[in-house]
C-alpha positions in Angstrom: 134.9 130.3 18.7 131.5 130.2 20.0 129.8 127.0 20.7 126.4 126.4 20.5 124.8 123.2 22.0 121.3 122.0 20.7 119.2 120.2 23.1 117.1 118.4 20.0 118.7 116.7 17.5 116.3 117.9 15.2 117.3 122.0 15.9 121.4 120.1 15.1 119.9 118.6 12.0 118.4 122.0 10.9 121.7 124.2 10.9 123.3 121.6 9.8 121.2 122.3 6.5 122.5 125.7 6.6 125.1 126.2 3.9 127.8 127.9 6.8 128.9 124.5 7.5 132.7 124.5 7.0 132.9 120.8 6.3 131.2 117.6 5.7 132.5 115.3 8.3 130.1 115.4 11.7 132.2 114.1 14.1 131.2 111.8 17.1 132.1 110.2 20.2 130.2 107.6 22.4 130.3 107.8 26.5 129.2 105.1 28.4 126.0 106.0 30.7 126.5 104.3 34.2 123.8 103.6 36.5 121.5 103.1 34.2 118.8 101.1 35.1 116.3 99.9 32.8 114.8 96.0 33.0 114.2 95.7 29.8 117.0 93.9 27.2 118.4 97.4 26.2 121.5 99.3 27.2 121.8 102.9 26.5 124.8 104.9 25.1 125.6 108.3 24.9 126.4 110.1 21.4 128.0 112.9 21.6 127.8 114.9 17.8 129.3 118.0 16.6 130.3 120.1 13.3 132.3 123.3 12.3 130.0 126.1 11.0 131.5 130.0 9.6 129.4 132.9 10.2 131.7 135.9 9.1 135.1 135.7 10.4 134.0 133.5 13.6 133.9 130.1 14.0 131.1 128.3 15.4 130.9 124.4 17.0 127.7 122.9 17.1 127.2 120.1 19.5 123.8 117.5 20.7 124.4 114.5 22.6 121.6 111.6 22.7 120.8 109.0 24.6 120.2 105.9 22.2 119.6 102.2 22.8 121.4 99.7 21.8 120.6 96.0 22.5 122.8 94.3 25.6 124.3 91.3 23.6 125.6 94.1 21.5 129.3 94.3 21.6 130.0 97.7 19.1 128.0 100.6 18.2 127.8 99.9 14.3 124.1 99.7 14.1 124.0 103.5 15.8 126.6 104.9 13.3 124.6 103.0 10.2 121.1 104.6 11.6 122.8 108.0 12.0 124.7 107.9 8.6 121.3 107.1 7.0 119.4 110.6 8.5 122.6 112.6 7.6 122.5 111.0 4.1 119.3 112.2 3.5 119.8 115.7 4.6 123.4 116.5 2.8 124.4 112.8 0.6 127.8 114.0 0.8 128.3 114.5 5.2 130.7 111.6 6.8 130.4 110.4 10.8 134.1 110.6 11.3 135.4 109.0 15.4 136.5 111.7 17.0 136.2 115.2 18.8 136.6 119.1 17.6 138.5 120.8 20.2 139.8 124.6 20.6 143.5 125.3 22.7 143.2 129.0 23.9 146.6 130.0 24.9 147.6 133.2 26.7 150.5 134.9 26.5 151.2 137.6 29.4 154.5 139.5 29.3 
């Protein structure tokens, strides 16, 4: 598997156009970004975003993170999963933010 993080949302949003994608669920996580300081009303919370792609016979996970506000009295991140679902919707109607990570176990066996 080779993974290949984009640094703009827009270059995620641009092979996630590409018709390798494997599947139409994006999935997501949110991290909590300490030390943040910022006076104004708004709190910031990291997404974290990524999708399966094929090119040949290998496998490919595409990752971005952001950095998106959210206001303090907020107690879930609804709003940022209803903005997000909005921009996929109108690249692919048919891509899903599913809660949760892709991950890849290599094992080795030695004998």
């Amino acid at each position: 598997m080779i993974v290949i993080f984009c640094d703009n949302i827009d270059d995620f949003i641009i092979f996630l156009e590409k018709k390798k994608r494997i599947m139409n669920e994006i999935f997501y996580e949110f991290k909590d970004i300490k030390n943040q300081v910022d006076l104004s009303s708004k709190v910031y919370v990291e997404i974290v975003l990524h999708f399966l792609a094929k090119v040949s016979d290998t496998l490919i996970l595409f990752e971005t993170k952001q950095n998106l506000p959210k206001s303090k009295n907020s107690t879930s991140n609804d709003e940022i999963i209803q903005s997000l679902q909005k921009i996929f919707h109108g690249v692919d109607p048919s891509l899903k933010l599913v809660l949760g990570k892709i991950r890849e176990i290599f094992l080795s066996y030695s004998t």
